[in-house]
C-alpha positions in Angstrom: 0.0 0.0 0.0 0.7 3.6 -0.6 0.4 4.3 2.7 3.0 2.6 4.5 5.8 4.4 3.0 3.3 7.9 3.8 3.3 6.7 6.9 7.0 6.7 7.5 7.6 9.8 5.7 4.6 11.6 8.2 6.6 9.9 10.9 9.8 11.3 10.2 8.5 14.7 10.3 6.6 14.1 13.1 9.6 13.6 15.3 11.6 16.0 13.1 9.3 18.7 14.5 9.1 17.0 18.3 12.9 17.6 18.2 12.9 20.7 17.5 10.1 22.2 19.4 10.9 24.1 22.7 10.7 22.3 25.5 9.1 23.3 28.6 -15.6 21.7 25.4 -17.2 22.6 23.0 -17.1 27.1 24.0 -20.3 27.7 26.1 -20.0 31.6 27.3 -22.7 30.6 30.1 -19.4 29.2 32.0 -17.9 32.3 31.7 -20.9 34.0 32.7 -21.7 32.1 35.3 -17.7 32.1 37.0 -17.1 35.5 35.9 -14.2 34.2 34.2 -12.8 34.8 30.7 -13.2 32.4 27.7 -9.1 32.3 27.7 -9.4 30.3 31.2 -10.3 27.4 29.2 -9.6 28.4 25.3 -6.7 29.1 23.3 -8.4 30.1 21.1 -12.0 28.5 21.5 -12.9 25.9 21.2 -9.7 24.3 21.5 -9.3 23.5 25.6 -6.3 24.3 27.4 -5.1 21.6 30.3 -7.3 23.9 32.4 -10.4 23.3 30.3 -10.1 19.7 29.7 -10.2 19.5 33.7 -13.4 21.6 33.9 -15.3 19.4 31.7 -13.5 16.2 32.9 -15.0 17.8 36.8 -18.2 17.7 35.3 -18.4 21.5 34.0 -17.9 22.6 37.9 -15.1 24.2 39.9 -15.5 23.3 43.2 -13.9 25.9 45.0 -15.8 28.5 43.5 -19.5 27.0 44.1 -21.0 28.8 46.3 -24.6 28.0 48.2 -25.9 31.8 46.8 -25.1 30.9 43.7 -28.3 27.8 44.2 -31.7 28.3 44.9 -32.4 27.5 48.7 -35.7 25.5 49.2 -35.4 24.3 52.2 -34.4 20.6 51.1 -30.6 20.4 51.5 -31.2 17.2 48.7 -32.3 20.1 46.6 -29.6 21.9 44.1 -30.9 24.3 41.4 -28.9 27.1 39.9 -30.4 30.7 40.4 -30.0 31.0 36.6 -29.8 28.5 33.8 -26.7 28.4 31.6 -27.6 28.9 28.0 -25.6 30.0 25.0 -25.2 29.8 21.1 -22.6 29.5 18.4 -22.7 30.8 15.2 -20.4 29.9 11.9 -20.6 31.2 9.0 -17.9 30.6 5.9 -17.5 31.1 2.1 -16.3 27.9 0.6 -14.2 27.8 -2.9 -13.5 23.9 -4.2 -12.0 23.5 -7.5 -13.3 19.8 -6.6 -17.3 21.0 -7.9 -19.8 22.5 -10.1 -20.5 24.7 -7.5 -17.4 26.6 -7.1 -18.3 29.5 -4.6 -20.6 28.7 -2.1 -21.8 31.5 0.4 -23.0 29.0 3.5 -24.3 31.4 6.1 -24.6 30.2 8.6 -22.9 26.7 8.2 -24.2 25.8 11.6 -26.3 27.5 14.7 -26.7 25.8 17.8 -27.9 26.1 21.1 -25.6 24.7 24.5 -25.6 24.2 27.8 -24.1 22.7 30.4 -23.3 22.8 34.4 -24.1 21.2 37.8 -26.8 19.2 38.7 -26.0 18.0 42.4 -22.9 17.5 43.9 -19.9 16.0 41.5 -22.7 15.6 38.8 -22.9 17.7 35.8 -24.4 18.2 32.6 -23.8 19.1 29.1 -25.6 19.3 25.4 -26.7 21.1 22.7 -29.2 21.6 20.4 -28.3 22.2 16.5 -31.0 24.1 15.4 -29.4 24.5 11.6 -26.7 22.2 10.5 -26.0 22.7 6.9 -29.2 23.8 5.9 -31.3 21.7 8.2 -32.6 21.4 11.8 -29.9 17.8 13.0 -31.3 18.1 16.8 -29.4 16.9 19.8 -26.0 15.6 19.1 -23.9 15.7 22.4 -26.0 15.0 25.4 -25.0 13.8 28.5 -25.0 13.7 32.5 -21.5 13.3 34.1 -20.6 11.4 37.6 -17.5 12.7 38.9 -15.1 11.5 41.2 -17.7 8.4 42.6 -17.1 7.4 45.8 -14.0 10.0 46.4 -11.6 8.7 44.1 -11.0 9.5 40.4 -13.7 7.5 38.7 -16.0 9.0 36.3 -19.3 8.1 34.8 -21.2 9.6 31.4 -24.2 8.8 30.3 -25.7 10.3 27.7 -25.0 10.7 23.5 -21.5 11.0 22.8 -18.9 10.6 20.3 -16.7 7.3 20.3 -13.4 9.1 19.1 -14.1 12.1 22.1 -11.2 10.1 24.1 -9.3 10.5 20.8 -9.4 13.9 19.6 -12.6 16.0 20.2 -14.0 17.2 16.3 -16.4 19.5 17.9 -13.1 21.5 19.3 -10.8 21.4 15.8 -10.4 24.9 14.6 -10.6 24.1 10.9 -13.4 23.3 8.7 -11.5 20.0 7.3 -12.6 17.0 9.7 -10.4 14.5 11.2 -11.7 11.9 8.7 -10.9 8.8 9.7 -13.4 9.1 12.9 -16.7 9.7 10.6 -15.4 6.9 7.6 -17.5 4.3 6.9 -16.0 1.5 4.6 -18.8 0.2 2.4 -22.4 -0.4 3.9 -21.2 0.0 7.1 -23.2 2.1 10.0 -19.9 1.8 12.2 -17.5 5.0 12.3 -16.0 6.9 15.6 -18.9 9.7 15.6 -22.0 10.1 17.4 -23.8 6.9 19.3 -25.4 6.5 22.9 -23.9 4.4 26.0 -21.9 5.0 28.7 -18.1 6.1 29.4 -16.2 5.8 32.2 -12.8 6.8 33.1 -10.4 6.3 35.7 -6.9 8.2 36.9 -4.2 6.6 38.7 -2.6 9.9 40.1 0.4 8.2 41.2 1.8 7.5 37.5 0.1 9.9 35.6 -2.1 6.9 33.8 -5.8 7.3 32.2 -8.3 4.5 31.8 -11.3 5.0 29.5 -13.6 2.7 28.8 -16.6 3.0 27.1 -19.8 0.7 25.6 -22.5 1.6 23.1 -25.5 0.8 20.8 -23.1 1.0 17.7 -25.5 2.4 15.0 -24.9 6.0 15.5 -28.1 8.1 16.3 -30.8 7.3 14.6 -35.0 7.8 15.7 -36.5 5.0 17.8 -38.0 2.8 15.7 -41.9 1.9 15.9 -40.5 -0.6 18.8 -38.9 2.3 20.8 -35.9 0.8 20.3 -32.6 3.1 19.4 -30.6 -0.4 18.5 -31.3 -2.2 15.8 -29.6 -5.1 16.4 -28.7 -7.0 19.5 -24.9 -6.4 19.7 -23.5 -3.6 21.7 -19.9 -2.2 21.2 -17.1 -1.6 23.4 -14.1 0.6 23.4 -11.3 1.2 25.5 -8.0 3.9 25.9 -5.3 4.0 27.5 -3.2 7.6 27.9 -0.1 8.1 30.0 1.7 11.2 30.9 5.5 11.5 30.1 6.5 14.7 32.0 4.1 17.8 31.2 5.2 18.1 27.2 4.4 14.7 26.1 1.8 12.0 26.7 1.0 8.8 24.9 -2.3 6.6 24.0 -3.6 3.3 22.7 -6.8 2.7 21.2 -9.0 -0.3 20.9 -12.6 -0.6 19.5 -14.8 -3.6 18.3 -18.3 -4.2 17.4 -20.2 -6.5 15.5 -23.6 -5.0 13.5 -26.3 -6.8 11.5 -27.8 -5.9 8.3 -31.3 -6.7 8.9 -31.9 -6.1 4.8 -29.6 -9.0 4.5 -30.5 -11.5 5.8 -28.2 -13.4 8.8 -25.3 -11.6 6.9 -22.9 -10.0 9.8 -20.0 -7.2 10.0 -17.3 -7.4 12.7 -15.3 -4.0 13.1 -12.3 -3.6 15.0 -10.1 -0.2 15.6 -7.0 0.1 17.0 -3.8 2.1 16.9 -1.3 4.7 19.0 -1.6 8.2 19.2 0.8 10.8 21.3 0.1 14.3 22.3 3.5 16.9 22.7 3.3 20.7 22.9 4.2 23.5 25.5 1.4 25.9 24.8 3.3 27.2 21.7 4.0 24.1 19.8 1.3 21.4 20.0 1.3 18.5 18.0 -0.7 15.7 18.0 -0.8 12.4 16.4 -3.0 9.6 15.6 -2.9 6.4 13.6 -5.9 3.9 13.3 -5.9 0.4 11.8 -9.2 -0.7 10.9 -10.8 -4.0 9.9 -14.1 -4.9 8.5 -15.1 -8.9 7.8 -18.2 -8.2 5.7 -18.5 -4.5 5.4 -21.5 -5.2 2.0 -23.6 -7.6 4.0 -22.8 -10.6 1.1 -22.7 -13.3 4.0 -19.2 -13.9 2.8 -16.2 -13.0 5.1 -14.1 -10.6 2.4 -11.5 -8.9 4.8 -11.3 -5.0 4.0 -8.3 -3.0 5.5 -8.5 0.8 6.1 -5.4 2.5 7.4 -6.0 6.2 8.3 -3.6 9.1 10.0 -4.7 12.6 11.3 -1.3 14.9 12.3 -2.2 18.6 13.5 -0.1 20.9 14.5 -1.0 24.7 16.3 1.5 27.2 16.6 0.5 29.5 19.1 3.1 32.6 19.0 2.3 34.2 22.4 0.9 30.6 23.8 -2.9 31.4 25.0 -2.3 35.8 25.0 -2.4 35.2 21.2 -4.2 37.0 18.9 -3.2 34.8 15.8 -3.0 30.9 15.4 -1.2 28.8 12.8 -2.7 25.2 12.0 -1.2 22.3 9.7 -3.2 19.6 9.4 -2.9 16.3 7.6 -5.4 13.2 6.8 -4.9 10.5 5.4 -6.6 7.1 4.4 -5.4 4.5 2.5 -8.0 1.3 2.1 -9.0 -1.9 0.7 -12.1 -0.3 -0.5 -10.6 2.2 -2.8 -13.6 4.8 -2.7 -12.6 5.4 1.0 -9.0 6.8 0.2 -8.5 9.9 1.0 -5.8 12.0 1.6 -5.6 16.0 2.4 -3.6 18.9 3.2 -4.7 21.6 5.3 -3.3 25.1 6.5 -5.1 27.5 8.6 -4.7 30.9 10.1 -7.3 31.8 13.2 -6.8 35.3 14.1 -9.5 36.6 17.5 -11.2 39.6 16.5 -12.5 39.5 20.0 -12.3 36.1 22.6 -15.5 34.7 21.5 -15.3 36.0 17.8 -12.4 34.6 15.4 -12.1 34.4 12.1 -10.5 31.8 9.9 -8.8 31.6 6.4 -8.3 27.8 5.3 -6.3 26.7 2.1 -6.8 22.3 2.2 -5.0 20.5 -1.2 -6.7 17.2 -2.0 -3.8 15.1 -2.9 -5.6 12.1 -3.9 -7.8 14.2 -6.1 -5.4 17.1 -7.0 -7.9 19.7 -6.2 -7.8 22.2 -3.9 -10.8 24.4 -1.5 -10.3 27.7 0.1 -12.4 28.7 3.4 -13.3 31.9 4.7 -14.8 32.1 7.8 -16.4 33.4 11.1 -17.0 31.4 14.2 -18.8 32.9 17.2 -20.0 32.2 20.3 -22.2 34.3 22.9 
């Protein structure tokens, strides 16, 4: 395959770059409203989280030491825990799209997407978060992340969600990429397949062993995505559930490395008794300082019958996402620099794909940035540029 000698050439410049690099949620204003703190506590810019952020919403979207019992409705049931106001907020992106790659070359898509979020404390150590995309490319898509979060269970680092989720969120989180190409290997789906790494329903839980800087996440779903209940109230449509299961460890505070594991079976119930088993897995590593931040990911995937024929006809899908932000002034920048790169090389040949991308974000205010976003198809030799404006309020 093509990709293997990709791979090593992406490799090399992947540690190229490590070597060389100095050494040292989704944005929902209500937080920031409701802290009184600014969007740069948790966003450089948003919606990419700083270590800061990632702990807020791994604490369930609370901060303890701020909570305060005025900031709750008193009724005098001390079981009782309402905030005085409820969080709400909205983001708004807008872009102009030019692809070489169409007969539609200039495409004014305002908005691209609107949506409504929010997210914050329920009880003590539980939290909540969704939101509500009320125009998605033209059309109303409904709830896509929705959950309720269990922190810290019993006193020690052991989390619980419930709720609608995506399976690659241990991964990388697409909702907080800051360019309008995808990380495309989490939403492929070789053949008739329903299985990717996007949206389905389940649980996760996750576990921290302080002492050596290890995470544990585990999580198990419907594995068809999220579709309507059928006339059966049923969300499943078959009888198998998936599972999937990471495992990150810290080397100092620059570096930290990951495996990745995923299986599932599905049914086509069009076809008969005929069965698909999919299995992911690969290593990923996350290094940066605040100024440099690179991360990596490769994913092996397997399909045994991914057209239903009853037949087991192995298909192979190999896919790679590299991004690297330069922040010049860390998170007091105005202006951010992304390179991004995707590839995927499989069996099924209408699932290759490889891209290109480079980005500039630049803040016109913290919760208003514009982007301008050149992405070179090199498997089709075309090229798209992207203007755009991303806000939230």
């Amino acid at each position: 395959m093509k990709f293997q000698n990709s791979f090593v050439i992406s490799l090399l410049i992947v540690v190229s770059l490590a070597i060389i690099m100095p050494q040292t949620a989704e944005a929902i204003p209500a937080f920031a409203r409701t802290h009184k703190l600014s969007c740069s506590t948790c966003h450089a810019p948003f919606p990419r989280l700083k270590p800061f952020g990632a702990e807020f919403a791994g604490n369930g979207f609370t901060i303890p030491e701020s909570e305060k019992e005025r900031d709750f409705i008193s009724a005098g049931d001390d079981l009782l825990k309402l905030n005085k106001t409820f969080p709400i907020a909205a983001r708004f992106d807008a872009y102009a799209l030019f692809d070489s790659d169409s007969d539609v070359t200039a495409d004014l898509q305002t908005p691209w997407a609107l949506k409504l979020l929010s997210g914050g404390t329920l009880a003590k150590n539980v939290g909540y978060y969704f939101y509500f995309f009320m125009d998605e490319r033209g059309e109303v898509a409904g709830i896509e992340d929705a959950y309720v979060h269990f922190n810290n269970i019993g006193g020690v680092p052991f989390d619980i969600m419930i709720g609608q989720f995506q399976t690659s969120d241990p991964l990388m989180k697409r909702e907080l990429r800051l360019t309008y190409e995808d990380y495309n290997i989490y939403r492929t789906k070789v053949g008739d397949s329903n299985i990717d790494l996007t949206y389905d329903r389940g649980i996760m839980v996750t576990y921290d062993i302080e002492s050596t800087g290890t995470g544990l996440v585990g999580m198990l779903v419907n594995g068809n995505g999220k579709p309507d209940a059928g006339d059966d109230r049923k969300f499943d449509t078959d009888n198998f559930k998936n599972f999937g299961f990471r495992l990150i460890q810290s080397i100092g505070d620059p570096l930290s490395l990951g495996y990745f594991f995923y299986s599932g079976q599905e049914m086509d119930l069009n076809a008969g008794s005929a069965k698909n088993k999919v299995t992911f897995h690969g290593p990923d590593f996350v290094l940066g300082n605040g100024m440099f931040d690179l991360t990596f990911q490769y994913l092996f995937r397997k399909d045994t019958d991914p057209e239903f024929t009853g037949v087991d006809t192995d298909v192979e899908t190999q896919g790679l996402v590299a991004e690297l932000v330069f922040s010049p002034q860390r998170d007091k920048s105005r202006q951010y620099y992304t390179l991004l790169y995707n590839q995927i090389d499989s069996d099924s040949d209408a699932d290759d794909y490889e891209t290109i991308t480079v980005g500039i974000t630049h803040l016109i205010a913290r919760n208003v940035r514009g982007t301008l976003e050149y992405t070179r198809n090199v498997e089709l030799e075309t090229d798209r540029g992207v203007i755009g404006l991303v806000t939230a309020f």
